[in-house]
mmCIF file as gemmi writes it, N, C-alpha and C atoms, coordinates in Angstrom:
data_model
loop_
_atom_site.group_PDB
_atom_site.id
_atom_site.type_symbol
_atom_site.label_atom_id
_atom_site.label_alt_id
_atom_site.label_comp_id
_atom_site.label_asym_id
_atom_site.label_entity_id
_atom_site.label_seq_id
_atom_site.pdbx_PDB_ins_code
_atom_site.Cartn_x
_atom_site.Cartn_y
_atom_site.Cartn_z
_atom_site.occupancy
_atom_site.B_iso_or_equiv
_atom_site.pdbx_formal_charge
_atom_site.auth_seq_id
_atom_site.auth_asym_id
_atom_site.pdbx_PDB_model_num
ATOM 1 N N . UNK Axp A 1 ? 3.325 11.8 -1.455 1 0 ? 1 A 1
ATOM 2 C CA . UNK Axp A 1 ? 4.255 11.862 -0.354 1 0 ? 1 A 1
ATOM 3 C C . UNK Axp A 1 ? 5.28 10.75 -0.528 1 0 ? 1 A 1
ATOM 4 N N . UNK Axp A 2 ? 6.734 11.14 -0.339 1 0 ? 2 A 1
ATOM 5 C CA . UNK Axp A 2 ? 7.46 10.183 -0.881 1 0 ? 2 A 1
ATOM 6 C C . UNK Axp A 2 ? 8.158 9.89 0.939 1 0 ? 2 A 1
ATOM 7 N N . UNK Axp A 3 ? 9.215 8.529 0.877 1 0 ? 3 A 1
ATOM 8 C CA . UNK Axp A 3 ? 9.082 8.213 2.455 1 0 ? 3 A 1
ATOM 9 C C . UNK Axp A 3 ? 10.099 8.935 3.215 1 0 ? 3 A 1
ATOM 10 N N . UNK Axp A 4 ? 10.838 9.502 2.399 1 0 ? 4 A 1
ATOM 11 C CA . UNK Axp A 4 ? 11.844 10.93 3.016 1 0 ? 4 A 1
ATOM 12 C C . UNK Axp A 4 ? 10.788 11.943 3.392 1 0 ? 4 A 1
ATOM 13 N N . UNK Axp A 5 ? 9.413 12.241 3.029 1 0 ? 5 A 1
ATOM 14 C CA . UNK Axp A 5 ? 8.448 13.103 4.181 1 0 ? 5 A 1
ATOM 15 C C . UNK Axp A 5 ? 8.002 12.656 4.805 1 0 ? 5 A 1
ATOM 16 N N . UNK Axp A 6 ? 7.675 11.12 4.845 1 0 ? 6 A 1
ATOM 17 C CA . UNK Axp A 6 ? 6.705 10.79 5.781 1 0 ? 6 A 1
ATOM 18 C C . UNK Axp A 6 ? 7.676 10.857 6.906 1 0 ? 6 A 1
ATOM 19 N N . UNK Axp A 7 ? 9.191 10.622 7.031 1 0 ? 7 A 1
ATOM 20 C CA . UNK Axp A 7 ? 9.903 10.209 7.983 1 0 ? 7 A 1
ATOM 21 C C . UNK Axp A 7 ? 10.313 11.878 8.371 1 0 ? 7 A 1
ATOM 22 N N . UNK Axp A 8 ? 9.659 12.744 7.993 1 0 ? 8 A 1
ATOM 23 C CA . UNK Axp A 8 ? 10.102 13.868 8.291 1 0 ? 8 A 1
ATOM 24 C C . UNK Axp A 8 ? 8.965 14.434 9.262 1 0 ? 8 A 1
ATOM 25 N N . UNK Axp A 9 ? 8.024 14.632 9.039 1 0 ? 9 A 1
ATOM 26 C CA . UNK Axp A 9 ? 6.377 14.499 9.05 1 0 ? 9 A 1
ATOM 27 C C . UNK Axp A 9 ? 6.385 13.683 10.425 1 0 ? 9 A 1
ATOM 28 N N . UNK Axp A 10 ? 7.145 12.517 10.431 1 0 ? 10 A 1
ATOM 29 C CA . UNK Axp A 10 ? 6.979 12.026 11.898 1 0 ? 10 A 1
ATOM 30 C C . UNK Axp A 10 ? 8.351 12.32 13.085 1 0 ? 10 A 1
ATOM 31 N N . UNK Axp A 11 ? 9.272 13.034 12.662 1 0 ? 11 A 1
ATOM 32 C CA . UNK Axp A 11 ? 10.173 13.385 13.272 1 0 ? 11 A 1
ATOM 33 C C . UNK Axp A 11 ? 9.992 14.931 13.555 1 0 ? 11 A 1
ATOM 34 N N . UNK Axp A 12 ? 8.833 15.51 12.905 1 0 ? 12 A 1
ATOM 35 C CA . UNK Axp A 12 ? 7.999 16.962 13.582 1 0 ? 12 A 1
ATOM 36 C C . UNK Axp A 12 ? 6.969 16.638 14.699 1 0 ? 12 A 1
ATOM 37 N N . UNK Axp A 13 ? 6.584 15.327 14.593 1 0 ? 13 A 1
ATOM 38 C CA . UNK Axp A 13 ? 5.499 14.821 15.71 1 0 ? 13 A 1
ATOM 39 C C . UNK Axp A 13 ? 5.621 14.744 16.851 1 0 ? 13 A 1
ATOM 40 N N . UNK Axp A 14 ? 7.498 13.826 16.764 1 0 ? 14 A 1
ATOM 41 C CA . UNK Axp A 14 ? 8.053 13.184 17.962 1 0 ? 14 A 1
ATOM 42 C C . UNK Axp A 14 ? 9.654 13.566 18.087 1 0 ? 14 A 1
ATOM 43 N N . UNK Axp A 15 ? 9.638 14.734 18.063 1 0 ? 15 A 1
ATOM 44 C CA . UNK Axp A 15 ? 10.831 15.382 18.584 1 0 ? 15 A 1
ATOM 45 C C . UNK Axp A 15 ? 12.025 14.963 18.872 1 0 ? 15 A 1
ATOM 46 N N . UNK Axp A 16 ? 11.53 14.197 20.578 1 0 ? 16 A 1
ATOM 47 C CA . UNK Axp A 16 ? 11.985 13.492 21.295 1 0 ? 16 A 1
ATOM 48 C C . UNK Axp A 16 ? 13.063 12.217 20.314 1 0 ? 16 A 1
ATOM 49 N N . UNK Axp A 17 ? 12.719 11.743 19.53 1 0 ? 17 A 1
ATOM 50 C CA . UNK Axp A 17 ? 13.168 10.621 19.514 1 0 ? 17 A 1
ATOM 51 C C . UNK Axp A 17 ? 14.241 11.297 17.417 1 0 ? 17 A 1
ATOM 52 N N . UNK Axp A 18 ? 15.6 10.535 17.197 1 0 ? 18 A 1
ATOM 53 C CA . UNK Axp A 18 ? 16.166 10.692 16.492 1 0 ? 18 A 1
ATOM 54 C C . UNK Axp A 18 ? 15.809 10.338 14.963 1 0 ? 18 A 1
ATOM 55 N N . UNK Axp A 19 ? 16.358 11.25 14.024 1 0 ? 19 A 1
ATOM 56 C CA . UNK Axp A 19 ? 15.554 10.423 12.678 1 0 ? 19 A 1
ATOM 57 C C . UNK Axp A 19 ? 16.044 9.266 12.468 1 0 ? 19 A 1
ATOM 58 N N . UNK Axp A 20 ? 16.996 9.084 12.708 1 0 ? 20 A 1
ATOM 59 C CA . UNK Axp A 20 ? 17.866 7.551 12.804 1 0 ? 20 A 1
ATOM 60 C C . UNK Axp A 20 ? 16.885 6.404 13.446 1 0 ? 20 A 1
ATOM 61 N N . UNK Axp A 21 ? 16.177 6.792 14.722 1 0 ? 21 A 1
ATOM 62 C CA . UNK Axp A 21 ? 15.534 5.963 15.401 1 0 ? 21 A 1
ATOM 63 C C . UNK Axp A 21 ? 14.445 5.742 14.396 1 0 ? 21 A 1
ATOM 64 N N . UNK Axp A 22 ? 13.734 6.928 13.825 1 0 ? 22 A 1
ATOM 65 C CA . UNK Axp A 22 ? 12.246 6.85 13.679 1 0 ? 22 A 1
ATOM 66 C C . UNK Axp A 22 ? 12.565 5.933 11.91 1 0 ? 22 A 1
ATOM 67 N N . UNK Axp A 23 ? 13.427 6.262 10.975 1 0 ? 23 A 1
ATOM 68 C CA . UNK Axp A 23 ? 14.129 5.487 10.089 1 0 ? 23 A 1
ATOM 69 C C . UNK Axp A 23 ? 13.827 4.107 10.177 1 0 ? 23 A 1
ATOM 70 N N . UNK Axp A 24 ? 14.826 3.839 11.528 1 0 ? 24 A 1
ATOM 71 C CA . UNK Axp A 24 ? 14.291 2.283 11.979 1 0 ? 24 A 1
ATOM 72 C C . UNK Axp A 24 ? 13.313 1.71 12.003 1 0 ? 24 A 1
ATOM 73 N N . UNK Axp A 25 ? 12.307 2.3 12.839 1 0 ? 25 A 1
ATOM 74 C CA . UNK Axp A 25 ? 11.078 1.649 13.274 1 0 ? 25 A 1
ATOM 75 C C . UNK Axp A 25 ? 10.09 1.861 11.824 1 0 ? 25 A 1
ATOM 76 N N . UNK Axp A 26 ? 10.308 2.857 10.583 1 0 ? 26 A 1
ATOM 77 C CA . UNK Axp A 26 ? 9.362 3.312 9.671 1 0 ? 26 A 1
ATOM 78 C C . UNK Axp A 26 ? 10.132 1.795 8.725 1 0 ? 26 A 1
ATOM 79 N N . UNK Axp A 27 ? 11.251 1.693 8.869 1 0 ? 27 A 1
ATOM 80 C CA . UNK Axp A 27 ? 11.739 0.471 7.701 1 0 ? 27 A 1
ATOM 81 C C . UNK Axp A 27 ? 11.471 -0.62 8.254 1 0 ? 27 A 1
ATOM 82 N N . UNK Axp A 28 ? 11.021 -0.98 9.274 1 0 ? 28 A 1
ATOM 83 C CA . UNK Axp A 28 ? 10.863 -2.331 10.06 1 0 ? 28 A 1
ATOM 84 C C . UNK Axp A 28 ? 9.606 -2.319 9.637 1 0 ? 28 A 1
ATOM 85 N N . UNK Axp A 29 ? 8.816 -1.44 9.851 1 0 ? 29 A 1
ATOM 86 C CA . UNK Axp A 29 ? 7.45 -1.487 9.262 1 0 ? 29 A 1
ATOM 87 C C . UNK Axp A 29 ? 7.085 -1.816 8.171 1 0 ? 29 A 1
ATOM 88 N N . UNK Axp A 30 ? 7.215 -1.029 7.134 1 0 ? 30 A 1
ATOM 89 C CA . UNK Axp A 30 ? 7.582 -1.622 5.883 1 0 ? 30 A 1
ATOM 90 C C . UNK Axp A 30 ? 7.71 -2.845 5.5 1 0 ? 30 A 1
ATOM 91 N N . UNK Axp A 31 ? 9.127 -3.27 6.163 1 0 ? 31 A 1
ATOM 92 C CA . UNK Axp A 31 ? 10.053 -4.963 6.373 1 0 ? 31 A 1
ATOM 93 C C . UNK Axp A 31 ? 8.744 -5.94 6.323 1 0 ? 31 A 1
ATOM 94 N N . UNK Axp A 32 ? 8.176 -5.914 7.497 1 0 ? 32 A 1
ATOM 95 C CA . UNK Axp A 32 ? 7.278 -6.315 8.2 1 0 ? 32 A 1
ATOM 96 C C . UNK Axp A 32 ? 5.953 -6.297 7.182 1 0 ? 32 A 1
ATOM 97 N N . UNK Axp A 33 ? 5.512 -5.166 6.466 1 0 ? 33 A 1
ATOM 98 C CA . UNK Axp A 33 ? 4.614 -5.498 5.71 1 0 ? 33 A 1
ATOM 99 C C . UNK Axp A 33 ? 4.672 -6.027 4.419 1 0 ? 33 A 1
ATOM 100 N N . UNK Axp A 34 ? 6.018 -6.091 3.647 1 0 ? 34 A 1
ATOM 101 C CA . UNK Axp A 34 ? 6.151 -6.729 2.764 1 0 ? 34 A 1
ATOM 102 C C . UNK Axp A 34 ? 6.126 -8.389 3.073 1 0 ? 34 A 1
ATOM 103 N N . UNK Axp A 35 ? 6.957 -8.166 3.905 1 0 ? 35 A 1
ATOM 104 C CA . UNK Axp A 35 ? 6.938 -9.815 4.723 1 0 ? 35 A 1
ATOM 105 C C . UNK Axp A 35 ? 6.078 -10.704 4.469 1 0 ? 35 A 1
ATOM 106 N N . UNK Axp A 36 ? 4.937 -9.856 4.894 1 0 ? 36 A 1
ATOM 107 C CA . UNK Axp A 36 ? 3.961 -10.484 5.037 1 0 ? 36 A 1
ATOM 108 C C . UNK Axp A 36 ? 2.807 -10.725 3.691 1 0 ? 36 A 1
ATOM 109 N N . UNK Axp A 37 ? 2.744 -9.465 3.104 1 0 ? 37 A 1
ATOM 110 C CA . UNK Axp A 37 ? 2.27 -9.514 1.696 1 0 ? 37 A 1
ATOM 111 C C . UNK Axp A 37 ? 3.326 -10.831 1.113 1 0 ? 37 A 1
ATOM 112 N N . UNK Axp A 38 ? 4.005 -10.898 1.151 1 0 ? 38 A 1
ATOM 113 C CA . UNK Axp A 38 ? 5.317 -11.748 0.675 1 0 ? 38 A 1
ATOM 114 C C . UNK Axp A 38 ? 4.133 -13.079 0.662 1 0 ? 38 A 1
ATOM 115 N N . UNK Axp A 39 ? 3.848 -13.263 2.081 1 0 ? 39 A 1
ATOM 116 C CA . UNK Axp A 39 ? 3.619 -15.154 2.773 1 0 ? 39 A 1
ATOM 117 C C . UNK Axp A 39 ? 1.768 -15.14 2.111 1 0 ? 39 A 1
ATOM 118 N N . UNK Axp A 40 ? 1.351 -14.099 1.428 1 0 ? 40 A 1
ATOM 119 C CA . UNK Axp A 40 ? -0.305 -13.743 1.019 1 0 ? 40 A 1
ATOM 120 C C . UNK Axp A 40 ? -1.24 -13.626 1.854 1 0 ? 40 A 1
ATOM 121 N N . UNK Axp A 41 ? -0.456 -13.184 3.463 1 0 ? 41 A 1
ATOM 122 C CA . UNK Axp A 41 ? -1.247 -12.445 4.214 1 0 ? 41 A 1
ATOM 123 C C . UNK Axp A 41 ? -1.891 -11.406 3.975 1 0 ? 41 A 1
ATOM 124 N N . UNK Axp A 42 ? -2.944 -10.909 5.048 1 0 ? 42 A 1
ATOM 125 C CA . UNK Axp A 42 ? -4.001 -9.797 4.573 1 0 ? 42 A 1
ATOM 126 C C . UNK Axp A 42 ? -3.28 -9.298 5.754 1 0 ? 42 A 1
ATOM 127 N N . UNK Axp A 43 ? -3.159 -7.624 5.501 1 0 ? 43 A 1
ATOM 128 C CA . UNK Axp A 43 ? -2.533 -6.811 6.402 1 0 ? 43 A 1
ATOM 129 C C . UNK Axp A 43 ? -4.28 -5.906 6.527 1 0 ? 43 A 1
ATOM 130 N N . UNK Axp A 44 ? -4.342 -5.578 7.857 1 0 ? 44 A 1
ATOM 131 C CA . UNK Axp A 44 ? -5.343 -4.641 7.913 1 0 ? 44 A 1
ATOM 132 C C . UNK Axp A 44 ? -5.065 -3.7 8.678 1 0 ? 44 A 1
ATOM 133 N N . UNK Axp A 45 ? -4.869 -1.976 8.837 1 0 ? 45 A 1
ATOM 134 C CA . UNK Axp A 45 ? -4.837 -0.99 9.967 1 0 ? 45 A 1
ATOM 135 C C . UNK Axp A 45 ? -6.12 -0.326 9.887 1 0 ? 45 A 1
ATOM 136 N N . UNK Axp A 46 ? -6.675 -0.279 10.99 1 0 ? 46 A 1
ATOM 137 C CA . UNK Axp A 46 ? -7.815 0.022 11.868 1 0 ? 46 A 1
ATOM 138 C C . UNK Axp A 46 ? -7.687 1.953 10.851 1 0 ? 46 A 1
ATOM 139 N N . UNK Axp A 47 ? -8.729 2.308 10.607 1 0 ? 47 A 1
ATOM 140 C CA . UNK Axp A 47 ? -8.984 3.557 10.051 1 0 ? 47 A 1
ATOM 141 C C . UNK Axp A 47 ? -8.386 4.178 8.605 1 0 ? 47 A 1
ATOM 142 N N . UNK Axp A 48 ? -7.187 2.833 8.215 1 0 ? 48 A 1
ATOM 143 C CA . UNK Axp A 48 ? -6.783 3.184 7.267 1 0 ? 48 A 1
ATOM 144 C C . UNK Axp A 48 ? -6.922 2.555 5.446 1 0 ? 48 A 1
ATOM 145 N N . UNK Axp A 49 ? -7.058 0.946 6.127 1 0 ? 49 A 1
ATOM 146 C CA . UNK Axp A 49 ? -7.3 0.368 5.366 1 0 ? 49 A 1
ATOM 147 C C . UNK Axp A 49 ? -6.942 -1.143 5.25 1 0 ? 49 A 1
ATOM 148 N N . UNK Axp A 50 ? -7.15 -2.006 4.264 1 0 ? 50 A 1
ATOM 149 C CA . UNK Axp A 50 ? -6.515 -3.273 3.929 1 0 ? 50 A 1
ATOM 150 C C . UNK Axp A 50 ? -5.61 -3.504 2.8 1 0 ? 50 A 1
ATOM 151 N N . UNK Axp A 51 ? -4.583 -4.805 2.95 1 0 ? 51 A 1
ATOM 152 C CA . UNK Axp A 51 ? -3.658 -4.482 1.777 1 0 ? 51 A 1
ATOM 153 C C . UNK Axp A 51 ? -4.023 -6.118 1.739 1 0 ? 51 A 1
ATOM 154 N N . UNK Axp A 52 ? -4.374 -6.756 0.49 1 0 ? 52 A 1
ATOM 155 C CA . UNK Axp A 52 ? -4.063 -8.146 0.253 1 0 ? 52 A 1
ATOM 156 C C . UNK Axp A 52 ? -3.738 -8.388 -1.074 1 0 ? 52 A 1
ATOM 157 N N . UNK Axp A 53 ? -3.17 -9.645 -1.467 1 0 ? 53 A 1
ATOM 158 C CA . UNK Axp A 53 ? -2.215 -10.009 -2.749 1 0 ? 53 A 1
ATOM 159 C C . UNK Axp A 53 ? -3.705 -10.818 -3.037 1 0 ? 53 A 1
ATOM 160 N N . UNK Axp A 54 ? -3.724 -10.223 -4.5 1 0 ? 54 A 1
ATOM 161 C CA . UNK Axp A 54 ? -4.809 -10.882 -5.499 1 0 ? 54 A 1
ATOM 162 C C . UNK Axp A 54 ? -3.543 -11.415 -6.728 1 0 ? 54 A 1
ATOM 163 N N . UNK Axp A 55 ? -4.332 -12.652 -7.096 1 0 ? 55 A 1
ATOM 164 C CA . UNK Axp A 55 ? -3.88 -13.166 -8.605 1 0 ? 55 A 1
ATOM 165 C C . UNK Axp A 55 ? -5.013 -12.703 -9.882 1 0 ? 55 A 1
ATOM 166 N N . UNK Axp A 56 ? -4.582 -11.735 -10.229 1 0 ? 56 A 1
ATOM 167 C CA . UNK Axp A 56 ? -5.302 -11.926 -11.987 1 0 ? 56 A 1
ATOM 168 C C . UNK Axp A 56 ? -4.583 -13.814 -12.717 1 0 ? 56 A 1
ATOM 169 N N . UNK Axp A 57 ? -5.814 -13.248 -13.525 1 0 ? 57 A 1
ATOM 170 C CA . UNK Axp A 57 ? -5.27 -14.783 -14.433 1 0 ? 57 A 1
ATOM 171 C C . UNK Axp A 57 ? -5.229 -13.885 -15.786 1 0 ? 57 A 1
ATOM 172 N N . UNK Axp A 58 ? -4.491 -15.1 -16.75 1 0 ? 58 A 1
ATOM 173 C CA . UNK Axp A 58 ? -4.226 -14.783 -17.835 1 0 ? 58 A 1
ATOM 174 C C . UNK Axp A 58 ? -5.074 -13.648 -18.191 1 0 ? 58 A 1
ATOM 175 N N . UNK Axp A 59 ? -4.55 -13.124 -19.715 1 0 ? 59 A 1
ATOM 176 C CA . UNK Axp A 59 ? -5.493 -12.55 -20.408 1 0 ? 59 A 1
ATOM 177 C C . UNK Axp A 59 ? -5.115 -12.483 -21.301 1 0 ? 59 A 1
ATOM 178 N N . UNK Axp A 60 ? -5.674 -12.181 -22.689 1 0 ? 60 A 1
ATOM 179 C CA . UNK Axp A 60 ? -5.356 -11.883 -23.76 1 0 ? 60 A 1
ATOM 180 C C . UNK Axp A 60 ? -4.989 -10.189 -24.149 1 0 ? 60 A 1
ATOM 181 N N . UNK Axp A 61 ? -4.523 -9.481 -24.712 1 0 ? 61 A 1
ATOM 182 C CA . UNK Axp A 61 ? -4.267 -7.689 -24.982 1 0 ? 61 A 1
ATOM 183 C C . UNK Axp A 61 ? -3.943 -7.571 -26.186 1 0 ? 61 A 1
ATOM 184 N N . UNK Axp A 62 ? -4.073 -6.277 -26.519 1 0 ? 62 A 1
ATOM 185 C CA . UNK Axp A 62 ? -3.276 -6.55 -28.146 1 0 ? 62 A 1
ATOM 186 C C . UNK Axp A 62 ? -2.216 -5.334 -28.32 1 0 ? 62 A 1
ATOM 187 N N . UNK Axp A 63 ? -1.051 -5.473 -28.835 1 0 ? 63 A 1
ATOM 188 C CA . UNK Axp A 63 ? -0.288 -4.361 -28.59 1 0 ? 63 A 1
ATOM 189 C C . UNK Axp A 63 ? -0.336 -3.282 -29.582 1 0 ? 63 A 1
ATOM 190 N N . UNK Axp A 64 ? -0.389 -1.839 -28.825 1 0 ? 64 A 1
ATOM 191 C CA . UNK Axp A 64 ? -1.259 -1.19 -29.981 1 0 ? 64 A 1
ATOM 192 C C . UNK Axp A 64 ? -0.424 -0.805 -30.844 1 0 ? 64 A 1
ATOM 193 N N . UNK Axp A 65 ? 0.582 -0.935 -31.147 1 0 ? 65 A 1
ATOM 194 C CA . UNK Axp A 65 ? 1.982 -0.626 -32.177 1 0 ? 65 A 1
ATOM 195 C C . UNK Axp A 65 ? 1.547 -1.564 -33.135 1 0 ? 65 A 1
ATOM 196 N N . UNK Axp A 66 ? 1.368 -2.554 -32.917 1 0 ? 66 A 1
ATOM 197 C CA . UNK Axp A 66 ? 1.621 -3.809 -34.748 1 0 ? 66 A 1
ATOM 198 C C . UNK Axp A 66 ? 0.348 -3.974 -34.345 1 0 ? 66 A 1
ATOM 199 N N . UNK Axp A 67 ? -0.757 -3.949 -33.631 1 0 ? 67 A 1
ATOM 200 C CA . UNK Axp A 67 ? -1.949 -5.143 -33.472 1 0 ? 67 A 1
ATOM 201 C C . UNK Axp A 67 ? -2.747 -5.807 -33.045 1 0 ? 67 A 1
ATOM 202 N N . UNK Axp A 68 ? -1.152 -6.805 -32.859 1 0 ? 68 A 1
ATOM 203 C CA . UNK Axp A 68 ? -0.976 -8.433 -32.75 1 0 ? 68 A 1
ATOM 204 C C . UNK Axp A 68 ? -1.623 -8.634 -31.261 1 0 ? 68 A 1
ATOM 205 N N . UNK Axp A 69 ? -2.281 -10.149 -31.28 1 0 ? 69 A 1
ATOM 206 C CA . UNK Axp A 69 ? -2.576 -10.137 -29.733 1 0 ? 69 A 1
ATOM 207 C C . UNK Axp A 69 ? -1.654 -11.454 -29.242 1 0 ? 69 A 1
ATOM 208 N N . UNK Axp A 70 ? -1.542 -10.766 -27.694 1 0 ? 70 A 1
ATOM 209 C CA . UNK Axp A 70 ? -0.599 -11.231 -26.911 1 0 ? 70 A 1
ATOM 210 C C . UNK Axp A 70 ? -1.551 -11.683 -25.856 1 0 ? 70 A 1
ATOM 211 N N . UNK Axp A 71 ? -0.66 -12.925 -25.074 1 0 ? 71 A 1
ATOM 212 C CA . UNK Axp A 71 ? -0.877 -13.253 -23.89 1 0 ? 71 A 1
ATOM 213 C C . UNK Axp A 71 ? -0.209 -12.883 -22.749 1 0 ? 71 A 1
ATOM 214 N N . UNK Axp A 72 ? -1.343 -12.049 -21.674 1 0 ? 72 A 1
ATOM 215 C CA . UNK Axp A 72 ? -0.282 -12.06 -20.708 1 0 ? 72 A 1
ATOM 216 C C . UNK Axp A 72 ? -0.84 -12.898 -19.935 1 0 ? 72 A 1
ATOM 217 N N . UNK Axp A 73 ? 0.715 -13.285 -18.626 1 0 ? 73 A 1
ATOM 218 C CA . UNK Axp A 73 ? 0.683 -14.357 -17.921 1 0 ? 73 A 1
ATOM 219 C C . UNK Axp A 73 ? -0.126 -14.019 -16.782 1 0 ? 73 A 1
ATOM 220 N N . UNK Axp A 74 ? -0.731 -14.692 -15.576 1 0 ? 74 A 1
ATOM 221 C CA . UNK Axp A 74 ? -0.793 -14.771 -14.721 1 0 ? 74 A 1
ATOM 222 C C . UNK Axp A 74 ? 0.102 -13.929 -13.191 1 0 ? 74 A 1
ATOM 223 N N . UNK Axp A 75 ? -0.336 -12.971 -12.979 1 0 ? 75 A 1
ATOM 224 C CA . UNK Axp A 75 ? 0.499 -12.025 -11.91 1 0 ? 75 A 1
ATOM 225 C C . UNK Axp A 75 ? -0.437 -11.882 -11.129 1 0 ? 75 A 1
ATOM 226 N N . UNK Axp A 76 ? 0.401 -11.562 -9.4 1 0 ? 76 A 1
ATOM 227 C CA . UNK Axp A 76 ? -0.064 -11.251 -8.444 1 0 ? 76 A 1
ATOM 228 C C . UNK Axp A 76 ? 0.283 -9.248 -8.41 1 0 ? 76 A 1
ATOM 229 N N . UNK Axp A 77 ? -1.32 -9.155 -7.63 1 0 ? 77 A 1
ATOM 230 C CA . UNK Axp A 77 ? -1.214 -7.452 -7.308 1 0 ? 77 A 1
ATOM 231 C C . UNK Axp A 77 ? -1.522 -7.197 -6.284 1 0 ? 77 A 1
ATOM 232 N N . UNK Axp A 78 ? -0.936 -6.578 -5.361 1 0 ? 78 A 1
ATOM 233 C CA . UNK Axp A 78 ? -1.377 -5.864 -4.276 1 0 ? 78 A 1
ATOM 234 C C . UNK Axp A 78 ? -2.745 -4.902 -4.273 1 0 ? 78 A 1
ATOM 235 N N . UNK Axp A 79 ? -3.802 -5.707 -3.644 1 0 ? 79 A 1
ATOM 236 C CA . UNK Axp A 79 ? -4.75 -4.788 -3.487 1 0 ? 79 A 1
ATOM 237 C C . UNK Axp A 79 ? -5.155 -3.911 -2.482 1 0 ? 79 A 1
ATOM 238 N N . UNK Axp A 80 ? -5.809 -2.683 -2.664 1 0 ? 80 A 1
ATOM 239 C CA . UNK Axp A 80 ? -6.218 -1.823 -1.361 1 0 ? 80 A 1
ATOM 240 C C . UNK Axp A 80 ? -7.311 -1.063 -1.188 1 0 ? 80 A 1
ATOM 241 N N . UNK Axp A 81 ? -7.503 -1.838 0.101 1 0 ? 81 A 1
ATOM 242 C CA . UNK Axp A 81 ? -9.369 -1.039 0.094 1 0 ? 81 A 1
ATOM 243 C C . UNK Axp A 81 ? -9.473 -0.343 1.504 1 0 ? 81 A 1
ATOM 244 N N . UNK Axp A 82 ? -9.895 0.757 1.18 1 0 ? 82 A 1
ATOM 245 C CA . UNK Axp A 82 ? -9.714 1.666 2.556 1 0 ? 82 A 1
ATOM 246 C C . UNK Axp A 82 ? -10.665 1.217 3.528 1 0 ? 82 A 1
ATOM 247 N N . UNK Axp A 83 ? -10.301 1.916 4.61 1 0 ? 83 A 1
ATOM 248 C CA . UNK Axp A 83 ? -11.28 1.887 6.013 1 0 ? 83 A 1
ATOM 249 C C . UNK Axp A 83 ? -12.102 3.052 5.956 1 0 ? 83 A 1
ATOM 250 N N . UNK Axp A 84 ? -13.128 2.724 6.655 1 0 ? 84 A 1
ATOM 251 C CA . UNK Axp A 84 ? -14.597 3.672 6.651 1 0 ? 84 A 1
ATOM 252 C C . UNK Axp A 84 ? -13.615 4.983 7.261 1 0 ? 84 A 1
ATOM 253 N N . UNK Axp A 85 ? -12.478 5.234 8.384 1 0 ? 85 A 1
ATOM 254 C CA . UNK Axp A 85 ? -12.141 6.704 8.809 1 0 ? 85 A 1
ATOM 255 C C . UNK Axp A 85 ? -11.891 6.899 7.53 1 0 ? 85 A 1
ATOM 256 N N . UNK Axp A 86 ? -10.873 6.347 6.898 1 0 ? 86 A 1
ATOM 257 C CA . UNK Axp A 86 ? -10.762 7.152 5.703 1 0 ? 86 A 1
ATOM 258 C C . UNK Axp A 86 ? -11.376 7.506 4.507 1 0 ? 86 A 1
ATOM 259 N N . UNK Axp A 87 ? -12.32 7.046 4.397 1 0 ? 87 A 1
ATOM 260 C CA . UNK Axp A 87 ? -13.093 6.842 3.055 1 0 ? 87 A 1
ATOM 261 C C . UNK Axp A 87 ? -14.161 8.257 3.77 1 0 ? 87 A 1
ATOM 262 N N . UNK Axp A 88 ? -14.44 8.119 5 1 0 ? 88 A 1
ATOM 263 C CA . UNK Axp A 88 ? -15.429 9.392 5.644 1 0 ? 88 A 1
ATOM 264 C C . UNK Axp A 88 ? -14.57 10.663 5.321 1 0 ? 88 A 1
ATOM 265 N N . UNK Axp A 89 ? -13.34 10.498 6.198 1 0 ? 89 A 1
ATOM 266 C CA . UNK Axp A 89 ? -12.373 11.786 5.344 1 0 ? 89 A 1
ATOM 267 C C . UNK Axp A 89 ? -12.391 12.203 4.223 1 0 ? 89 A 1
ATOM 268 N N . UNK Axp A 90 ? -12.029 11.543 3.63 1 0 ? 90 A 1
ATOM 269 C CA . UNK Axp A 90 ? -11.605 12.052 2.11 1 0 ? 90 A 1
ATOM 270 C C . UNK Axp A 90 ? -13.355 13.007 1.156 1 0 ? 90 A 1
ATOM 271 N N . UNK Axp A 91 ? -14.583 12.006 1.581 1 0 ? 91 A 1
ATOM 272 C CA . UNK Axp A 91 ? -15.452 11.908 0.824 1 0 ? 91 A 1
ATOM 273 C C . UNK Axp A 91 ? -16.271 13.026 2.225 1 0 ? 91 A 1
ATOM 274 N N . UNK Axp A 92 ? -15.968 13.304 2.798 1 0 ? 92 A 1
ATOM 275 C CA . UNK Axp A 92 ? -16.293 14.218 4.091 1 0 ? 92 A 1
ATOM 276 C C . UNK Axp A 92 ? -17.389 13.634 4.104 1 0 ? 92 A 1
ATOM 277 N N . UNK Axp A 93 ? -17.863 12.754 4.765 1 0 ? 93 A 1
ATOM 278 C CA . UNK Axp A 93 ? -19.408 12.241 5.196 1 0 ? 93 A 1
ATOM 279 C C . UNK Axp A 93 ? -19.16 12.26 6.842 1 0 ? 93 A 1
ATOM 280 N N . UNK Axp A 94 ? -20.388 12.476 7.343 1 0 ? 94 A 1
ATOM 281 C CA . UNK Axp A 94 ? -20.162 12.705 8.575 1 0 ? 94 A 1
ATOM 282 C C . UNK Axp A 94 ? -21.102 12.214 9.295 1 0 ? 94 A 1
ATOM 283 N N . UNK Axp A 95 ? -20.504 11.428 10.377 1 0 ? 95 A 1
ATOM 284 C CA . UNK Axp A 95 ? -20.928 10.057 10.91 1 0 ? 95 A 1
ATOM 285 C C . UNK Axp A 95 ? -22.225 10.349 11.949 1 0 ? 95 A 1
ATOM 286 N N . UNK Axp A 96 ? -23.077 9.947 11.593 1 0 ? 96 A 1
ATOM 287 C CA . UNK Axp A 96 ? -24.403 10.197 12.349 1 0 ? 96 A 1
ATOM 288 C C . UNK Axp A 96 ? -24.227 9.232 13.94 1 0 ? 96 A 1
């Protein structure tokens, strides 16, 4: 799903309100969660999941064209681990 459906997808939900409006509030969101991934906050939504910035450390690889081994540096990744609604969804388990 790319964010021209999701913003479509929620402008079939809520009628009422303009895609212009719903635009807004879907990019503020966004805004808002990069933001915050930005500062290495942990973002969490209730049923959906968690988003937090992990650092790998170095490593060594070797590139498979010549070989040779390389170092790569140290990078941060966005990680994501779902919430039990969703993980029950997807994997249909059903909650006793």
């Amino acid at each position: 799903m790319k964010k021209s459906d999701l913003l479509n997808r929620l402008y079939e939900k809520f009628p009422e309100y303009s895609k212009s409006e719903i635009a807004k509030v879907l990019n503020g969101t966004f805004d808002a969660m990069i933001d915050a991934l930005a500062k290495g906050e942990r973002i969490e939504i209730r049923g959906l999941g968690s988003f937090k910035v992990k650092e790998r450390k170095a490593e060594k690889a070797r590139n498979p064209k010549t070989g040779e081994t390389i170092t790569l540096k140290n990078k941060k990744v966005v990680q994501f681990k779902m919430g039990k609604k969703l993980k029950r969804i997807l994997f249909k388990k059903v909650k006793v």
